[in-house]
VEXVEXDO-923934 format. One record per residue (C-alpha): residue number from 1; residue in three letters; chain; x, y, z. Coordinates in pm, 1 decimal, m for minus. Example, Ala and Ser with C-alpha at 12.3 -4.5 7.8 and 13.67 -1.06 7.14 Angstrom:
+-----+---------+--------+----------+----------+----------+
| num | residuo | cadena |        u |        v |        w |
+-----+---------+--------+----------+----------+----------+
|   1 |     ALA |      A |   1230.0 |   m450.0 |    780.0 |
|   2 |     SER |      A |   1367.0 |   m106.0 |    714.0 |
+-----+---------+--------+----------+----------+----------+
This chain:
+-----+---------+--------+----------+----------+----------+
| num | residuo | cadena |        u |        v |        w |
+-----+---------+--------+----------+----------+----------+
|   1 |     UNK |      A |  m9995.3 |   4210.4 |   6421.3 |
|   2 |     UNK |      A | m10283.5 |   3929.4 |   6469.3 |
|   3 |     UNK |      A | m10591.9 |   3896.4 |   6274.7 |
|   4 |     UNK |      A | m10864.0 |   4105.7 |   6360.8 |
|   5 |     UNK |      A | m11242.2 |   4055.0 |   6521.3 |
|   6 |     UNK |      A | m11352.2 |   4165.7 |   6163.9 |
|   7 |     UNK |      A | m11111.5 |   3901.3 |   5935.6 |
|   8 |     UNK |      A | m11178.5 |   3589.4 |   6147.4 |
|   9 |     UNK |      A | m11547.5 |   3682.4 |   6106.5 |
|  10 |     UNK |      A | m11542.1 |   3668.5 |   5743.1 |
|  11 |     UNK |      A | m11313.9 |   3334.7 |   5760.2 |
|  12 |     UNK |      A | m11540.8 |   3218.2 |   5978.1 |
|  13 |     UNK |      A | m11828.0 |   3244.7 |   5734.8 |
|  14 |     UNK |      A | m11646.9 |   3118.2 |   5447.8 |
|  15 |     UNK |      A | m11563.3 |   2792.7 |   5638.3 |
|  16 |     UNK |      A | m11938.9 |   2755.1 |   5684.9 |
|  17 |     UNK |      A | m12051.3 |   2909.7 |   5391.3 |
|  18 |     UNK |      A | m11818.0 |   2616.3 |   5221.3 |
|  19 |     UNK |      A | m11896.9 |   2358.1 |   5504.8 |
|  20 |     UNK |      A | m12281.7 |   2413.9 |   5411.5 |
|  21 |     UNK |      A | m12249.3 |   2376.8 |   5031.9 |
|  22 |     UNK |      A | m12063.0 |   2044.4 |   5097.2 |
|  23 |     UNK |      A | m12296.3 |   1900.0 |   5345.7 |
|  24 |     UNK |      A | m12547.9 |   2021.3 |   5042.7 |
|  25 |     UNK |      A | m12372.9 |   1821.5 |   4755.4 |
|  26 |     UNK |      A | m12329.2 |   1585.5 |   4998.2 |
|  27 |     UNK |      A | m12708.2 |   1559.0 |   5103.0 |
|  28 |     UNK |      A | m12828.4 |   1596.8 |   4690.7 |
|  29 |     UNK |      A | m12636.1 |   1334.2 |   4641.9 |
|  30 |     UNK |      A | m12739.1 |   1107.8 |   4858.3 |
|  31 |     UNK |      A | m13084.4 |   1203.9 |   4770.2 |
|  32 |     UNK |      A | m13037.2 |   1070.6 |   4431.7 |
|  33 |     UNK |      A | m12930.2 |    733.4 |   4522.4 |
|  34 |     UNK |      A | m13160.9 |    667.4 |   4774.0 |
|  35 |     UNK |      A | m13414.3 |    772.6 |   4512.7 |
|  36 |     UNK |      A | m13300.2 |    538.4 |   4260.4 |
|  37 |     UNK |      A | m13233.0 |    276.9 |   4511.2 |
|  38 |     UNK |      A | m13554.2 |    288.1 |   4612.6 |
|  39 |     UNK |      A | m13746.3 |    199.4 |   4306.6 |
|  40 |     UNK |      A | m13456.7 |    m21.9 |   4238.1 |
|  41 |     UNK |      A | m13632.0 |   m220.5 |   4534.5 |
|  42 |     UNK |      A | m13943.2 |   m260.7 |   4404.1 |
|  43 |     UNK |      A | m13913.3 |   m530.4 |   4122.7 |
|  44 |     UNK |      A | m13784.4 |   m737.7 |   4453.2 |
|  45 |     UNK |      A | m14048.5 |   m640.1 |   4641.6 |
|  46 |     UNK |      A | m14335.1 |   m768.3 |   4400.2 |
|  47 |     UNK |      A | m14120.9 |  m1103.8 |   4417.3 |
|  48 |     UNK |      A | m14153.0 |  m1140.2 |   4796.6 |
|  49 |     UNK |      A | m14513.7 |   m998.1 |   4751.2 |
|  50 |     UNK |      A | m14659.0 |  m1258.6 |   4526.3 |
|  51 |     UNK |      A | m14455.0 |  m1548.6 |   4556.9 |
|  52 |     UNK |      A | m14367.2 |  m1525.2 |   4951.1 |
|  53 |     UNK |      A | m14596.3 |  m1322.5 |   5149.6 |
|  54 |     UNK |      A | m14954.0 |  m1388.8 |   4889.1 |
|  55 |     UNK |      A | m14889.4 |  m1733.0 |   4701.3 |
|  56 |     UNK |      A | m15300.2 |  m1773.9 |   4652.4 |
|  57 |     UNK |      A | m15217.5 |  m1489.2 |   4353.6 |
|  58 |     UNK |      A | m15096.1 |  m1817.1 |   4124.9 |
|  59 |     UNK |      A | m15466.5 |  m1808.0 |   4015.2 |
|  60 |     UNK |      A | m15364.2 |  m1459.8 |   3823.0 |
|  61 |     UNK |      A | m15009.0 |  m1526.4 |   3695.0 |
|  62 |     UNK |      A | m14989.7 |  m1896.8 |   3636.6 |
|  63 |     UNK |      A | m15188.8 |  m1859.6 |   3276.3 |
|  64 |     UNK |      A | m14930.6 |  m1592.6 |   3133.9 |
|  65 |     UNK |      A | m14661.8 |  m1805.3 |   3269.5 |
|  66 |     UNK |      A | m14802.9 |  m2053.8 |   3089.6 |
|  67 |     UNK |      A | m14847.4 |  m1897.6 |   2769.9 |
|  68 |     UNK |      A | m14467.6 |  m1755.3 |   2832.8 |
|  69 |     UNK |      A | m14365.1 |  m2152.9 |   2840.9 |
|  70 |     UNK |      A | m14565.3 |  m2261.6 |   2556.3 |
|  71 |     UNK |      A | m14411.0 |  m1951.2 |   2323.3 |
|  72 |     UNK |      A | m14070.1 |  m2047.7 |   2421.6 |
|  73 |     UNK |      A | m14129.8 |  m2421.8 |   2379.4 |
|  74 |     UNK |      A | m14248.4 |  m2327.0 |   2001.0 |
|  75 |     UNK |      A | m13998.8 |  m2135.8 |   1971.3 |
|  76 |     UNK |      A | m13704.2 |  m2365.5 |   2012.8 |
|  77 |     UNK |      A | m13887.4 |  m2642.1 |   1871.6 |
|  78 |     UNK |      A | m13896.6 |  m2427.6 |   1529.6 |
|  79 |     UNK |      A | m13539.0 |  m2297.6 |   1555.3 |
|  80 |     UNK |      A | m13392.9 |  m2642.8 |   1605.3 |
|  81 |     UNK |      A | m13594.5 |  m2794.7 |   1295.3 |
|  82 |     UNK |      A | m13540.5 |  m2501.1 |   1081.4 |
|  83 |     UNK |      A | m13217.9 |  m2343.8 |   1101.7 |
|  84 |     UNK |      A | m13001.1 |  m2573.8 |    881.6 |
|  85 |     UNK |      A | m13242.3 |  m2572.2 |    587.8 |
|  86 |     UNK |      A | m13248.6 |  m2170.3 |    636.9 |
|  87 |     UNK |      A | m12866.7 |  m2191.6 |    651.0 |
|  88 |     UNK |      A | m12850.2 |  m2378.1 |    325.5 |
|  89 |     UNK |      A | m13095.7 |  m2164.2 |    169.9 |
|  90 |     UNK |      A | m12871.1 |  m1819.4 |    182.6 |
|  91 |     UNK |      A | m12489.2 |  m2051.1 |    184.0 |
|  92 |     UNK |      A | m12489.3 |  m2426.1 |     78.2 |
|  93 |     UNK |      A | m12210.9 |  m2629.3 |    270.8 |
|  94 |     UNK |      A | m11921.3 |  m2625.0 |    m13.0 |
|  95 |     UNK |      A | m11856.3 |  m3031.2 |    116.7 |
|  96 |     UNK |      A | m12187.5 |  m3140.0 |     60.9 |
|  97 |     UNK |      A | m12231.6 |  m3394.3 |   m204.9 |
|  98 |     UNK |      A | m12304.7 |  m3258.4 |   m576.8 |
|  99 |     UNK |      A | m12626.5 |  m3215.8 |   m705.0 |
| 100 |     UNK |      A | m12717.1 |  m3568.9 |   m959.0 |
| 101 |     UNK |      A | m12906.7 |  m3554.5 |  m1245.2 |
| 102 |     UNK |      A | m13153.0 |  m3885.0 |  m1246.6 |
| 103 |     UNK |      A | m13332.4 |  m3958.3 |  m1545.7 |
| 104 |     UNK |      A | m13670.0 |  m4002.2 |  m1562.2 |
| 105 |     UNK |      A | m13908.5 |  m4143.0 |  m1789.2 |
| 106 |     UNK |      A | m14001.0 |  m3888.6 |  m2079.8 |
| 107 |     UNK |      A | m13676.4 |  m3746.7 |  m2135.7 |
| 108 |     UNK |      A | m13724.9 |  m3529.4 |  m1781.3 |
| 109 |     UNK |      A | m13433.5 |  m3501.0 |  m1552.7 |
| 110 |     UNK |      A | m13523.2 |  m3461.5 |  m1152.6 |
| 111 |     UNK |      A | m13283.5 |  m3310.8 |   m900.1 |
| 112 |     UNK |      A | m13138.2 |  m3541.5 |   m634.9 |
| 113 |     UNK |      A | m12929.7 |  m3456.0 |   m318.6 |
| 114 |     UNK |      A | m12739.9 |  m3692.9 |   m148.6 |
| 115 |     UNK |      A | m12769.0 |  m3676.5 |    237.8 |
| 116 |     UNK |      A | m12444.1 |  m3813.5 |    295.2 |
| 117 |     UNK |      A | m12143.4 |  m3569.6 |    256.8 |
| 118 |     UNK |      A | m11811.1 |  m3661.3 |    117.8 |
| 119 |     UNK |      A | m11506.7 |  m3719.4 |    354.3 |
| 120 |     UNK |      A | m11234.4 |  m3453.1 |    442.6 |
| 121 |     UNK |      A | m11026.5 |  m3624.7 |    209.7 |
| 122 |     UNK |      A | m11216.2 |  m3570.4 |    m55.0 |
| 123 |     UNK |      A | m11177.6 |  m3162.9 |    m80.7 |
| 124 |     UNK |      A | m10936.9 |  m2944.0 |    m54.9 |
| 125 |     UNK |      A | m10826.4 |  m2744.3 |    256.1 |
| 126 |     UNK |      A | m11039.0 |  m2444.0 |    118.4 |
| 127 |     UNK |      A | m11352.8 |  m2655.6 |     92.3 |
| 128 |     UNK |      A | m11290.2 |  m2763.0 |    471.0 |
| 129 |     UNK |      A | m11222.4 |  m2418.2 |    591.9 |
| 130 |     UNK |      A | m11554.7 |  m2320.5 |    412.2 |
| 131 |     UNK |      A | m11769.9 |  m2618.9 |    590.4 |
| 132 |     UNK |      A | m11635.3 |  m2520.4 |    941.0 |
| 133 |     UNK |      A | m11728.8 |  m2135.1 |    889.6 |
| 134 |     UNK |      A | m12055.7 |  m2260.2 |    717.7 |
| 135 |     UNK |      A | m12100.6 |  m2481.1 |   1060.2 |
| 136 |     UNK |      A | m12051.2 |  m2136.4 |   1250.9 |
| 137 |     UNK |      A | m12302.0 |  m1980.8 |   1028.1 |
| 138 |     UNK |      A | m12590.6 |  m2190.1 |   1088.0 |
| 139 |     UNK |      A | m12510.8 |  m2165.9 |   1483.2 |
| 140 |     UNK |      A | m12553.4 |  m1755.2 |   1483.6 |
| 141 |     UNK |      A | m12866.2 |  m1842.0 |   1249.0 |
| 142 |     UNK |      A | m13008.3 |  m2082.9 |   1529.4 |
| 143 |     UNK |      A | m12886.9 |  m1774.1 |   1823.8 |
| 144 |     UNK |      A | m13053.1 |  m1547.7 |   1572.6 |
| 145 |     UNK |      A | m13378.8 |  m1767.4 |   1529.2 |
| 146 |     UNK |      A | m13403.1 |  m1805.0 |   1926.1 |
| 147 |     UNK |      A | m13318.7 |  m1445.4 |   2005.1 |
| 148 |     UNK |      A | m13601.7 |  m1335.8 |   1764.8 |
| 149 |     UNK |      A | m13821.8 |  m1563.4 |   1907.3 |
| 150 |     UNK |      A | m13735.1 |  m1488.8 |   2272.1 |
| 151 |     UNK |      A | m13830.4 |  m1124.5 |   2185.8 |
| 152 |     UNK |      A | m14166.5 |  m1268.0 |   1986.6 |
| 153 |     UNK |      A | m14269.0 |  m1443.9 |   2309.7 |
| 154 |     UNK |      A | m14223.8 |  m1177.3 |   2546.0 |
| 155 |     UNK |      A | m14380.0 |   m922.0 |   2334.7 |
| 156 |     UNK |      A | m14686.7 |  m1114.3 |   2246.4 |
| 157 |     UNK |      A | m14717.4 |  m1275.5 |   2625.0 |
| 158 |     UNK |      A | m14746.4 |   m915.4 |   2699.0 |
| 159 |     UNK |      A | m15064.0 |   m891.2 |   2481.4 |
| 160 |     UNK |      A | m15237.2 |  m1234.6 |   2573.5 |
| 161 |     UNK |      A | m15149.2 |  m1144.1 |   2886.6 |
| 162 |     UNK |      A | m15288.7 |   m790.2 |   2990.0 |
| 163 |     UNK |      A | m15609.9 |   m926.8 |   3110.4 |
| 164 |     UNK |      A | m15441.2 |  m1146.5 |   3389.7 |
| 165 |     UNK |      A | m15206.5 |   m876.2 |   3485.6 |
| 166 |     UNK |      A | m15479.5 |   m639.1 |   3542.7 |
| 167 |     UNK |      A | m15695.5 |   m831.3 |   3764.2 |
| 168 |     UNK |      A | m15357.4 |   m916.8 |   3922.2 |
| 169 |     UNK |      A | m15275.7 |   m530.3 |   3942.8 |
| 170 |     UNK |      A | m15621.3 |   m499.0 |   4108.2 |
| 171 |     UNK |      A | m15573.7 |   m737.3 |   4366.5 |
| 172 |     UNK |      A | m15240.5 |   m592.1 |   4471.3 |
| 173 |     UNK |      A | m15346.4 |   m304.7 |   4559.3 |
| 174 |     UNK |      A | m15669.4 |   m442.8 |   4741.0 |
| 175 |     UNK |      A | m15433.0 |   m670.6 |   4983.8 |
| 176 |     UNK |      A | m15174.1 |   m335.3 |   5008.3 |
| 177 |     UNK |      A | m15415.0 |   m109.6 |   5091.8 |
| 178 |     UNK |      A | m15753.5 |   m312.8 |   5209.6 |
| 179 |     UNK |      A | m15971.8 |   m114.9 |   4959.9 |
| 180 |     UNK |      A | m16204.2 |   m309.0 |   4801.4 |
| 181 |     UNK |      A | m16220.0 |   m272.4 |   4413.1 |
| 182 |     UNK |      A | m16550.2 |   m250.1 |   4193.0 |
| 183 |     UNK |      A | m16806.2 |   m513.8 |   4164.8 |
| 184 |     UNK |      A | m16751.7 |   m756.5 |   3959.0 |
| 185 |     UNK |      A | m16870.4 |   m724.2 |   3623.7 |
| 186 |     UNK |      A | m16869.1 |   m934.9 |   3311.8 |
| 187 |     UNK |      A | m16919.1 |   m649.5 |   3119.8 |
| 188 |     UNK |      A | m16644.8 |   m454.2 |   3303.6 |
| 189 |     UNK |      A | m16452.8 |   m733.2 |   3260.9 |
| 190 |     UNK |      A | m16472.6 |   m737.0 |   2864.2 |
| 191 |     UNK |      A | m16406.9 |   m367.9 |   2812.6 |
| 192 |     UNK |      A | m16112.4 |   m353.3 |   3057.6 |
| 193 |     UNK |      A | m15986.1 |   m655.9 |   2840.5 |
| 194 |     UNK |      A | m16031.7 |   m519.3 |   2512.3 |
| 195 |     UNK |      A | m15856.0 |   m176.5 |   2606.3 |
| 196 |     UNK |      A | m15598.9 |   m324.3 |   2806.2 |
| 197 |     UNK |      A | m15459.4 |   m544.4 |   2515.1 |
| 198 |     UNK |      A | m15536.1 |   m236.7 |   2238.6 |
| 199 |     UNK |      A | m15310.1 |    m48.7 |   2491.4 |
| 200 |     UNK |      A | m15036.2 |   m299.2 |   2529.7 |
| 201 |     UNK |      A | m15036.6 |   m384.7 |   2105.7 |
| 202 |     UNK |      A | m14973.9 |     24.5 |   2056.7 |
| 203 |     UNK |      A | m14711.1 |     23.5 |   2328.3 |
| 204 |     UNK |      A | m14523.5 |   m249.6 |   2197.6 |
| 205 |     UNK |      A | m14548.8 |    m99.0 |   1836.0 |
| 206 |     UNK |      A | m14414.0 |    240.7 |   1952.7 |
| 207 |     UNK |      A | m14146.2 |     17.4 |   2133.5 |
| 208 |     UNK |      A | m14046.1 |   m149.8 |   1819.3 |
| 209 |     UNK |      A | m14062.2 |    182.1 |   1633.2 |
| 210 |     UNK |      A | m13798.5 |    328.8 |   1855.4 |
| 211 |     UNK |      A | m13552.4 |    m17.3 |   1919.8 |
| 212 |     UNK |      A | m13603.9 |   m118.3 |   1561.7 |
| 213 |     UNK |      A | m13373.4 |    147.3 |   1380.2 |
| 214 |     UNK |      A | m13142.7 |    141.5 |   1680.4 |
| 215 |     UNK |      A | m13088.9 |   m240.9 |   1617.9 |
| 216 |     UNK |      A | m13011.9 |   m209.2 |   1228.1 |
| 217 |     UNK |      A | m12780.9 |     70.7 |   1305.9 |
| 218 |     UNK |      A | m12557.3 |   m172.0 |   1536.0 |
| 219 |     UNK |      A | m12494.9 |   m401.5 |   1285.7 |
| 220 |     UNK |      A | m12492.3 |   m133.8 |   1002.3 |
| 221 |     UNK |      A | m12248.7 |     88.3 |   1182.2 |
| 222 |     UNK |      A | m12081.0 |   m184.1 |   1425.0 |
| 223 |     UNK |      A | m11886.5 |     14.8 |   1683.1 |
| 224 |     UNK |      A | m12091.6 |    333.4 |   1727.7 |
| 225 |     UNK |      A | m12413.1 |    133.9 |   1661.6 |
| 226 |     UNK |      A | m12346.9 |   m109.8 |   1898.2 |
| 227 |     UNK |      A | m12305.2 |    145.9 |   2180.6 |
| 228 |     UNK |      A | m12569.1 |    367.2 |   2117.7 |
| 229 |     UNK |      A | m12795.1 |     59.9 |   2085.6 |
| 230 |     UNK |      A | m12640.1 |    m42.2 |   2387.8 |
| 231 |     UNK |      A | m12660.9 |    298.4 |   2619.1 |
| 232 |     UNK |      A | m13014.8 |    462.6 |   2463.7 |
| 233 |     UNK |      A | m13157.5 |     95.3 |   2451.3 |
| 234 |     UNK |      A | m13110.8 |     28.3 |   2788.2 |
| 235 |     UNK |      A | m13209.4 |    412.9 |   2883.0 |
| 236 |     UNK |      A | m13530.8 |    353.3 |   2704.9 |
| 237 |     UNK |      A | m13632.1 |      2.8 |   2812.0 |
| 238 |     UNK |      A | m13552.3 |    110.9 |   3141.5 |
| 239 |     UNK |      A | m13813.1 |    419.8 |   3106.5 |
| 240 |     UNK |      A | m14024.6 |    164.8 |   2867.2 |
| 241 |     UNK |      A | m14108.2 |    m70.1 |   3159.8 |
| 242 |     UNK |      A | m14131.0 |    151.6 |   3429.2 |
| 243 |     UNK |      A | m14427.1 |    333.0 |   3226.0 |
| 244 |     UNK |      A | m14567.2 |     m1.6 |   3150.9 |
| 245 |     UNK |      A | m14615.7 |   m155.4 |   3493.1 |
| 246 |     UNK |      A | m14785.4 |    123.2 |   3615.4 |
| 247 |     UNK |      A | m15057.6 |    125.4 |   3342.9 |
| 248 |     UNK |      A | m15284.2 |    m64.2 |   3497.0 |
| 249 |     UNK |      A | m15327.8 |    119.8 |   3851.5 |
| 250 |     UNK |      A | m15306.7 |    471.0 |   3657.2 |
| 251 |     UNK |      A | m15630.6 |    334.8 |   3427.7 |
| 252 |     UNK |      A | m15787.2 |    176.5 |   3672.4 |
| 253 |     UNK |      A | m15808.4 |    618.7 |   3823.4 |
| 254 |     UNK |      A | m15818.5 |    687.4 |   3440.0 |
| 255 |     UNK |      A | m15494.2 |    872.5 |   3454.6 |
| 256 |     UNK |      A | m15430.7 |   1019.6 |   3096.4 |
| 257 |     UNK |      A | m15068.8 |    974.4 |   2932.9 |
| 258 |     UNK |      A | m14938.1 |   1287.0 |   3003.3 |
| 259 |     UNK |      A | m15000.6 |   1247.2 |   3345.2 |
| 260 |     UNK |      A | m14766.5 |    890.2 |   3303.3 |
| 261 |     UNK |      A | m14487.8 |   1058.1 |   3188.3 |
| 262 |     UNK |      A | m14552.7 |   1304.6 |   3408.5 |
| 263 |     UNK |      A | m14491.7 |   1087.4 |   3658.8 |
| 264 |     UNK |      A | m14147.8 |   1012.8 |   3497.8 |
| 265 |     UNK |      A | m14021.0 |   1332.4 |   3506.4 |
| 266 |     UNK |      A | m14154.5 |   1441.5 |   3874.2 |
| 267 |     UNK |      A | m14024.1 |   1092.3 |   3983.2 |
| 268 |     UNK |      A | m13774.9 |    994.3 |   3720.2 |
| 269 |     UNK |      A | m13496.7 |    830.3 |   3970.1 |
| 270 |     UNK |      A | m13745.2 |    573.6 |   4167.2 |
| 271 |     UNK |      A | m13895.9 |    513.3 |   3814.9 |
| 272 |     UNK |      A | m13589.6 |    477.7 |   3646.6 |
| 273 |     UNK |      A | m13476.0 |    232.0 |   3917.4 |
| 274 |     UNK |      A | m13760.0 |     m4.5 |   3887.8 |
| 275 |     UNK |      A | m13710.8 |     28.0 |   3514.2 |
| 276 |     UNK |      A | m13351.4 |   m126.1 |   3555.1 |
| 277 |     UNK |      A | m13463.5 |   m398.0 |   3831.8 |
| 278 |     UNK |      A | m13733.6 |   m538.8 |   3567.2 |
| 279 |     UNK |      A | m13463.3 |   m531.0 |   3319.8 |
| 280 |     UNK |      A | m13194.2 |   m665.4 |   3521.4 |
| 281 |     UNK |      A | m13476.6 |  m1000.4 |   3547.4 |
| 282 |     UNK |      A | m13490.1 |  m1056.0 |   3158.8 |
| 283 |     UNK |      A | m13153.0 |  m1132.2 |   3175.8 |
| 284 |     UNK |      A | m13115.5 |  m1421.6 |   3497.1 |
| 285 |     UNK |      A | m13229.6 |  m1740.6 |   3284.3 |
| 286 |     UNK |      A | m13579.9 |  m1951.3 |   3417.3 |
| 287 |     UNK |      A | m13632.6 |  m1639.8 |   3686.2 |
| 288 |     UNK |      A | m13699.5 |  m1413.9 |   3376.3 |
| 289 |     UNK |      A | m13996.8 |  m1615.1 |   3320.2 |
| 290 |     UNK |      A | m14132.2 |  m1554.3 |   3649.0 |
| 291 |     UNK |      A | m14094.3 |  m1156.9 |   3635.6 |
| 292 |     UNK |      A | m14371.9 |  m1015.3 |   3487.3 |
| 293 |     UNK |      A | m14547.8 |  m1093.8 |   3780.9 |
| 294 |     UNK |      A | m14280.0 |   m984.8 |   4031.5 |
| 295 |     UNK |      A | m14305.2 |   m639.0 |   3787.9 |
| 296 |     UNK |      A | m14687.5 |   m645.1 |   3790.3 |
| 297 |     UNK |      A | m14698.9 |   m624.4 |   4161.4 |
| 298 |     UNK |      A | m14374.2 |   m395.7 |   4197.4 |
| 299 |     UNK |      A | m14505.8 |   m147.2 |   3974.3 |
| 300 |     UNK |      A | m14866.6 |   m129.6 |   4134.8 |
| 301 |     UNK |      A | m14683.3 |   m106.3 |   4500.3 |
| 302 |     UNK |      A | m14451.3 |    201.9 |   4371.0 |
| 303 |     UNK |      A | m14769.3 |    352.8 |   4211.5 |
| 304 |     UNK |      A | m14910.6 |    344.7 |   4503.3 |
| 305 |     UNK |      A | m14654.3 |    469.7 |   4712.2 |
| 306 |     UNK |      A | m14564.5 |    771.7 |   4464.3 |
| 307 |     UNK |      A | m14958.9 |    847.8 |   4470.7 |
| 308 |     UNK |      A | m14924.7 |    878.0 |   4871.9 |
| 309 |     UNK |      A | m15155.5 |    553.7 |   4878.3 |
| 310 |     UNK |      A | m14941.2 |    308.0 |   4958.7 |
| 311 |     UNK |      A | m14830.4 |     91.7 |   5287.4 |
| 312 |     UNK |      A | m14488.1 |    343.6 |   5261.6 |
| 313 |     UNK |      A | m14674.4 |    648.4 |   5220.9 |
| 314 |     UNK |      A | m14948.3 |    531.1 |   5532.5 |
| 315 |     UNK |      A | m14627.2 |    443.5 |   5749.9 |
| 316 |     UNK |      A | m14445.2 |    798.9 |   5670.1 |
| 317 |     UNK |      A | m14792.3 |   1006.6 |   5797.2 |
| 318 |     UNK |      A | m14856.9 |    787.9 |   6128.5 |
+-----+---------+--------+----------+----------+----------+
């Protein structure tokens, strides 16, 4: 007794009715990483944009870069001179010569420390094991100095620089598109200055407002501290930056906030993919210097291109 008309009709529609939802999981999923592998793109594409394809753009970028260099160069100077007397301020080295009393005219004694320490000879093994953890110490407290003022610089290069990157921002999209921007106007200029750095001050405070707690819970709570810091801290960073690169085309149309994040939930992969592409920079040593840039012009391109004004967008309706 075969299988009738009737049953290989309904198998048949299962197979496709299954075949279809497949080729659907399939097809959403391939949809998401093309969408995040798209914005991931973008950070590269401001490199080959403005170092490559538009060098003449130095005149923009080369003062934050060199307020970037000048930060760091402070930085280390001040780490490298100050960390051992910070060291011996919170832990003294337990081999370092005794404190003499030298007296004075008057009856008045005056401290005196001896720069020279004593031998290994001279202490016991505890007193040895003490100097070569108090060595350790003061190296995390010279990490911990640079770290601190790696963050300083990038925050406040940010600031200093948000005049630069919006002119830079402007001229982006001017050689992307071949719109011409406003006049120039010295008064323009001044206002767009003085908002632009307001702007970037409050974002970087509600940055620190978020990433601050996070931090002291990692090294209050070590193991779960350290991964949420490590998971949400990226998350948000990565959603931080991708917000922040596309200020200065969205003011330049005097997009509100909510229409920002807006933009990060109606395109939160491609966003969320440039996010990670800035941050992946920070972390490639001299290169993470030249990113804001690289960011600058990434972020304006994607702007574009999610606003249906960009080179993609112009190519997709031919």
């Amino acid at each position: 007794m075969g299988i009738t008309d009737g049953a290989k009709s309904v198998a048949g529609k299962a197979a496709h009715g299954t075949k279809a939802a497949a080729v659907a999981v399939a097809g959403g999923t391939k949809a998401v990483a093309v969408g995040y592998w798209r914005g991931l793109t973008y950070p590269f594409k401001g490199v080959k944009f403005v170092f490559f394809q538009h060098p003449g753009l130095v005149r923009f970028w080369i003062f934050p870069i060199l307020i970037t260099g000048v930060f760091l160069a402070a930085t280390t100077w001040v780490g490298w001179n100050s960390y051992e007397g910070i060291t011996n301020a919170i832990w003294r080295d337990p081999t370092a010569a005794p404190v003499l009393q030298k007296t004075i005219p008057g009856g008045l004694s005056k401290d005196k420390h001896h720069d020279k320490r004593l031998t290994v000879n001279d202490h016991d093994w505890l007193d040895v094991t003490g100097h070569w953890v108090h060595a350790t110490f003061g190296i995390l407290i010279l990490l911990l100095i640079w770290g601190l003022g790696i963050i300083a610089a990038i925050f406040l290069t940010n600031v200093f620089a948000a005049p630069f990157n919006d002119l830079l921002s402007e001229e982006v999209e001017r050689l992307a598109t071949g719109r011409e921007g406003p006049p120039f106007s010295l008064q323009i200029l001044m206002r767009d200055s003085v908002r632009t750095v307001g702007l970037e001050a409050l974002k970087l405070g509600v940055y620190l407002i978020v990433m601050g707690p996070l931090a002291v819970a990692s090294n209050v709570v070590p193991g779960i501290g350290h991964f949420l810091y490590s998971i949400f801290g990226f998350l948000f960073t990565a959603m931080y930056f991708a917000i922040d690169y596309i200020d200065w085309p969205a003011s330049r149309r005097n997009r509100s906030t909510s229409y920002r994040f807006g933009m990060l939930s109606e395109h939160f992969l491609p966003m969320f993919g440039f996010g990670t592409g800035v941050w992946l920079f920070l972390f490639i040593p001299l290169l993470n210097l030249l990113f804001m840039p690289a960011a600058v012009a990434g972020g304006t391109l994607m702007f574009l291109d999610l606003e249906g004004e960009g080179p993609e967008a112009a190519a997709a309706n031919v």
